[in-house]
N, C-alpha and C positions, 0 to 999 in steps of 0.2 A: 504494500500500500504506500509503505513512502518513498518507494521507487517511481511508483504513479506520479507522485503530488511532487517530486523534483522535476519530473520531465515533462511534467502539465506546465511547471510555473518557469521552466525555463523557456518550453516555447512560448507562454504569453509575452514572458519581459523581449524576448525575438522579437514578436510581433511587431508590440509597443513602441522598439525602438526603431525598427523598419520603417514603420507608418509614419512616427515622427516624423524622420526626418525626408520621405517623403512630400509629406504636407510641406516643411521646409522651402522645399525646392520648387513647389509649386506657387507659394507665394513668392518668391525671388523672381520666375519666368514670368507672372504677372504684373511685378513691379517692373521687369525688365522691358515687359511688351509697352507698358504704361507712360512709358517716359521718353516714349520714341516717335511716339506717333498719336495722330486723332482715331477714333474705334471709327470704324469705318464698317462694324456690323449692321448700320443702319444707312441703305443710300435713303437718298432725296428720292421724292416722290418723280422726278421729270426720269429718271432708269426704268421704266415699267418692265413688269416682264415680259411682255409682249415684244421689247426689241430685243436683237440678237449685235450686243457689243462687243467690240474685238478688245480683251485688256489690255491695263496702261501692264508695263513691262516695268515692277518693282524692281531698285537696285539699291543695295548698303555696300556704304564707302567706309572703311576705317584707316585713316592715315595719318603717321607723325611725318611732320617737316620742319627741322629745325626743333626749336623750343615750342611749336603747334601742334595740337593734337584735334583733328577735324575728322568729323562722324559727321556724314549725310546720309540718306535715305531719303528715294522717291517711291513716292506711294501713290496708290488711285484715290483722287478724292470723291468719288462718287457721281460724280458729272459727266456729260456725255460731248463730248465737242459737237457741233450741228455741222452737217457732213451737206456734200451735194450729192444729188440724183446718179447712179452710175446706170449705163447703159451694159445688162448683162448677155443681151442678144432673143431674151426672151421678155424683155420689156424692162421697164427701168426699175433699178432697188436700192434704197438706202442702205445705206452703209454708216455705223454707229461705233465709234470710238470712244472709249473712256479715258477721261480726264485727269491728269495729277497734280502733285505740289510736290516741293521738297522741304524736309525738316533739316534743318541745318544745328550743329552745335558743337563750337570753336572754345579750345580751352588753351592757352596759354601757361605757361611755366604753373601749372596747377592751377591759374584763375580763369572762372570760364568770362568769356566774351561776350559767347553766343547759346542761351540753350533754347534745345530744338522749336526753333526761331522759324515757321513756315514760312516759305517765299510760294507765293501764288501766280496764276496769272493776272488776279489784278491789281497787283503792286505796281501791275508796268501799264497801268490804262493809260497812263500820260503820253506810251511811245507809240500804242497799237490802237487806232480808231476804235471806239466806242461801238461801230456797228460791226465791223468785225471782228473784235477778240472774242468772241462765242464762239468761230472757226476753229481757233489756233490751240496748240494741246504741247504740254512742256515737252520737248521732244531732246534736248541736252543740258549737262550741268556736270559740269568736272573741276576740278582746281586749275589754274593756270601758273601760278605764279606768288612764292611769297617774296616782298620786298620791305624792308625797313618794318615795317611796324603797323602792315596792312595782306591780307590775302586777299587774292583775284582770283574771281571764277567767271569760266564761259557757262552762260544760259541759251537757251534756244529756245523760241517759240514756233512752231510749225503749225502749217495746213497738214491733218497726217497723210501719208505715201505723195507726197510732196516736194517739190522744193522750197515750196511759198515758207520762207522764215524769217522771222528777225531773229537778229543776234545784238544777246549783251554784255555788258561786263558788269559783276555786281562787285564792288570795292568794300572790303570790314576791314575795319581799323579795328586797333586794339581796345579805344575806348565802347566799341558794339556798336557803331555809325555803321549806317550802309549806305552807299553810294552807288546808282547805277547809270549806267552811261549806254546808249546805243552805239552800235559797232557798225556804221556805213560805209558798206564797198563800193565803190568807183565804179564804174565800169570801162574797161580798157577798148580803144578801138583796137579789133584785132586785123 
């Protein structure tokens, strides 16, 4: 009998400690999911499910540069860019693309700058007409360059399977100013 009641109570405390630290770990992955991004278990009512959207293409950056340590992440923000009519030879069909942002968050020598700081597409209403930034859907965002005491990233805003884009340069200084500037190419005669 007390050979029972040793191997009863040693697999409980097993159990116990198992489980713990389980649970553990699952609040840690939810804090971790939590601080990275908007819950995006809930789109906007204009996603019905009646359309058939092709997804935004989530990507996580983790990079040190110098004394910087910059984390991005583009996610789907739940919006659908408004597409034009394509001609598929059996009559015309929309074609629906989902929308993103990026969560930006910039730390310096231990101090952050930036924490996960959303850049949208309309932060940039000032460069892209009003009637048509509903078209355009974040289509790039990479670091470019740190100098002195600010990082530079290329952004893109695209028409999708396109070339129709503006390009910008988004400027963070160390005090968490952004600055963004449009990047206009010339056209060469060729």
């Amino acid at each position: 009998m007390n050979r029972k009641f040793l191997l009863t109570s040693i697999f409980v405390v097993v159990y116990l400690v198992s489980s713990c630290s389980g649970t553990k770990n699952k609040i840690n992955d939810e804090n971790t999911k939590d601080s990275m991004g908007v819950d995006l278990s809930i789109k906007p009512a204009q996603v019905g499910k009646e359309l058939r959207v092709i997804p935004f293409e989530a990507k996580n950056v983790d990079s040190i540069i110098g004394s910087y340590h910059v984390l991005y992440k583009t996610q789907d923000n739940g919006q659908v860019v408004t597409t034009y009519p394509i001609t598929d030879g059996k009559g015309q069909d929309t074609v629906y693309y989902a929308c993103g942002d990026v969560i930006l968050t910039i730390n310096k020598d231990g101090k952050d700058i930036l924490l996960n700081r959303k850049i949208q597409r309309d932060d940039f209403r000032a460069f892209i007409p009003e009637k048509e930034i509903v078209k355009y859907s974040l289509c790039y965002f990479s670091i470019r360059e740190v100098i002195d005491n600010e990082i530079t990233f290329d952004i893109s805003f695209c028409v999708p399977d396109t070339d129709v884009c503006y390009w910008f340069e988004l400027v963070v200084s160390d005090n968490g100013s952004i600055k963004i500037n449009e990047i206009i190419e010339q056209e060469s005669d060729m």
